[in-house]
C-alpha positions in Angstrom: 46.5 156.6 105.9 45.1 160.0 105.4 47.3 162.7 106.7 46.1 164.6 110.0 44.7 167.8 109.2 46.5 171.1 110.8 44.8 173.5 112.8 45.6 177.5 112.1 49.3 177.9 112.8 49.4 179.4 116.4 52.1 182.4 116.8 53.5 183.7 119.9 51.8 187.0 118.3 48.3 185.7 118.3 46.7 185.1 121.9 44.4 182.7 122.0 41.9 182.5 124.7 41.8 179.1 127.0 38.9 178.1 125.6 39.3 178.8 122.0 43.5 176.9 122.4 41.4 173.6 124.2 38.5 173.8 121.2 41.7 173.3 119.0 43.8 170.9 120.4 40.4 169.0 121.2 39.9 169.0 117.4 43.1 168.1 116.6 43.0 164.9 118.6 39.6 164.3 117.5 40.6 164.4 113.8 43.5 162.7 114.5 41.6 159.3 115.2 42.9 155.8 116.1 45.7 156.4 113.9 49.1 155.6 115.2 51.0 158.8 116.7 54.2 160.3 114.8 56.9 162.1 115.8 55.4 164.9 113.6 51.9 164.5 115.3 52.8 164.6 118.9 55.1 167.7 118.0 52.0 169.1 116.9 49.8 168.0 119.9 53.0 169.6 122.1 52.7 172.8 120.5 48.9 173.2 120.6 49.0 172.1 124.1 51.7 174.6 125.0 49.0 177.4 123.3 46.6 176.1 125.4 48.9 175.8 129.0 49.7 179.7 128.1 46.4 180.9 127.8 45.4 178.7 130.9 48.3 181.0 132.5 47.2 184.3 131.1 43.4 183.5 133.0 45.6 182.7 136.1 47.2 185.9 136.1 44.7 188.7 135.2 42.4 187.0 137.9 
């Protein structure tokens, strides 16, 4: 089983916009195929959703 490739590291210091955090964890899941999540993977997919959730909040709020 090949291992799942990693996107850039995300940092509380580097704001992502919405769309450029969904473009990742779209990739991510893409990439990841029809393999069988582990624990390691679906802390990744947490995190990268977590970007994404926080630039989705950052839109709410300067609207």
């Amino acid at each position: 089983m090949p291992p799942t490739p990693s996107p850039r590291p995300v940092t509380p210091a580097v704001e992502l916009s919405a769309a450029a955090a969904n473009e990742r964890l779209r990739a991510y899941v893409r990439a990841h195929g029809d393999r069988t999540w582990t624990r390691t993977d679906l802390g990744e997919l947490a995190r990268l959703r977590g970007a994404w959730l926080a630039a989705r909040a950052g839109l709410a709020e300067a609207a």
